[in-house]
C-alpha positions in Angstrom: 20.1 -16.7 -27.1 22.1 -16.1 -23.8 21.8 -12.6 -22.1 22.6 -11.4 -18.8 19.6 -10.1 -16.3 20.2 -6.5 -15.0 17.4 -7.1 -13.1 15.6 -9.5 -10.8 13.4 -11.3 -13.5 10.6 -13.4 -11.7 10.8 -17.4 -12.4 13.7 -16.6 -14.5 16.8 -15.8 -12.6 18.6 -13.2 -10.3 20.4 -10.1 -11.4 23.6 -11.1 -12.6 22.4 -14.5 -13.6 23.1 -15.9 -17.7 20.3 -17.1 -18.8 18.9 -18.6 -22.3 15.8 -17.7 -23.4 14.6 -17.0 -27.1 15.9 -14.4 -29.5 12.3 -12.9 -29.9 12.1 -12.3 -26.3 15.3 -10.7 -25.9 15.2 -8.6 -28.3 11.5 -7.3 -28.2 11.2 -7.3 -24.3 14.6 -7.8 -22.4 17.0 -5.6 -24.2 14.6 -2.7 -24.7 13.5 -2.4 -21.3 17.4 -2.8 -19.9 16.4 -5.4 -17.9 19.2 -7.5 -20.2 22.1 -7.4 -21.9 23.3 -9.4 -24.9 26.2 -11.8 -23.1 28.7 -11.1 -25.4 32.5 -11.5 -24.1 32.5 -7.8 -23.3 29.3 -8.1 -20.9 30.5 -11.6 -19.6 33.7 -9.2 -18.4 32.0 -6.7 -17.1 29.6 -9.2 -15.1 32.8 -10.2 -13.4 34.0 -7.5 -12.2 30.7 -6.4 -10.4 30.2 -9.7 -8.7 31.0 -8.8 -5.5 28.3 -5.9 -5.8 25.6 -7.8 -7.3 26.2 -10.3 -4.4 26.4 -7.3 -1.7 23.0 -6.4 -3.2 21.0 -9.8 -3.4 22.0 -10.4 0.5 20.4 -7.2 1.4 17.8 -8.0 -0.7 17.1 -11.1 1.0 17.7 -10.0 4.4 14.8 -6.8 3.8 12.9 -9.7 2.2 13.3 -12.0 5.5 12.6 -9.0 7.9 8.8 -8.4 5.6 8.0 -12.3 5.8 8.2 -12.0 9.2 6.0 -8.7 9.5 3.9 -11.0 7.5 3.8 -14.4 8.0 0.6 -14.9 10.4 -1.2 -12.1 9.6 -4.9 -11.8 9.5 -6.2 -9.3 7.4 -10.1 -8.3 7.9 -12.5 -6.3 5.2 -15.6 -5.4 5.9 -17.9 -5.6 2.7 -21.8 -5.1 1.6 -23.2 -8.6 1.1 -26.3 -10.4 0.0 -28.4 -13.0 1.7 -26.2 -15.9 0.8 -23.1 -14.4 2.0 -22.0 -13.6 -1.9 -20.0 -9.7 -1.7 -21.5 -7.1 -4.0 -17.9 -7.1 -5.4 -14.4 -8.5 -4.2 -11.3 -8.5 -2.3 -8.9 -8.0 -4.8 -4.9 -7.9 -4.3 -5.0 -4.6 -5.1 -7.3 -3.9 -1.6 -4.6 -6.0 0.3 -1.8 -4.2 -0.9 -3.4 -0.7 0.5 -4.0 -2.2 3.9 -0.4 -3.1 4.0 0.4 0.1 2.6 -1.0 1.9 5.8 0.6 -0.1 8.2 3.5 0.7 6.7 4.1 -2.3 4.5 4.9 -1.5 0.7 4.1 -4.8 -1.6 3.0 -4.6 -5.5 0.0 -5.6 -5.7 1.2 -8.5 -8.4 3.0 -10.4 -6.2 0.1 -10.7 -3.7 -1.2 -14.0 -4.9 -5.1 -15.4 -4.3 -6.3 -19.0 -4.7 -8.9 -17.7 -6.4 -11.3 -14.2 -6.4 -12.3 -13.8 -2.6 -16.4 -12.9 -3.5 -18.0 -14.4 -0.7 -17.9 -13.9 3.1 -15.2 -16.1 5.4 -11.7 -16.9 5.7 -9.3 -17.0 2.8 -5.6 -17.1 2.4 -3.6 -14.8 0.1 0.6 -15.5 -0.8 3.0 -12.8 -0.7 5.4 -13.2 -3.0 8.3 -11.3 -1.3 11.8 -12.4 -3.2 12.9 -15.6 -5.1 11.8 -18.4 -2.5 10.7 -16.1 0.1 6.8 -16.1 0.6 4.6 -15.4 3.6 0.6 -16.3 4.2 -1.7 -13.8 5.1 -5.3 -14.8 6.4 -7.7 -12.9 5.2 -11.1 -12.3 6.7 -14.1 -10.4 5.2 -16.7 -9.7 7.5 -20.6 -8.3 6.1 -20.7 -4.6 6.6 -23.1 -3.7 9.1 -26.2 -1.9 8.0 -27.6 1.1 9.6 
């Protein structure tokens, strides 16, 4: 089945963007949540005629996504967590804990598209990828340190 995204749907396409995906998916989970529309000849109309506006929107889009990256790209990021002998945490570093530090310096990123190689649960370096916009990622470093006792 063929519908058209309303919405920026990740690994699947743009807003604006005719895709094919299956009928169960559409109408379960697409079409309910408006993030599609059936792409009838109506909708296919309709599409056209807000081109220019979906294309207005997806280069701001990409140019706020650009101006984050760089905000970004580089940047070490450093916890500071109870740990035992071995240097295993009492705990992790989740995405969630990334995404409030960027959040008070300012930076707002859902915590589902900070990605992690894997759970950060012992002390040292890591990195995490920030998933930003369609093909726009950035690296952040991220360094958790024992908590100092006493």
């Amino acid at each position: 089945m063929e519908v058209i995204l309303r919405n920026d749907l990740d690994d699947r396409g743009l807003e604006g963007d005719i895709i094919k995906v299956k009928r169960g998916y559409a109408r379960n989970y697409l079409i309910p949540k408006g993030i599609a529309l059936e792409a009838t000849a109506q909708n296919i109309k309709s599409l056209e005629l807000q081109r220019k506006k979906i294309e207005l929107r997806r280069v701001k889009a990409m140019e706020g996504a650009l101006k984050v990256q760089q905000q970004l790209e580089g940047m070490e990021i450093t916890f500071t967590h109870k740990a035992g002998d071995e240097g295993k945490l009492y705990g992790s570093v989740t995405s969630m804990d990334i995404a409030s530090y960027l959040e008070g310096k300012d930076i707002l990123i859902d915590r589902k598209k900070i990605v992690l190689e894997k759970p950060i649960k012992e002390l040292g370096e890591s990195k995490a990828i920030v998933k930003i916009y369609p093909k726009v990622n950035a690296t952040l470093k991220i360094i958790v340190l024992p908590e100092k006792e006493g």
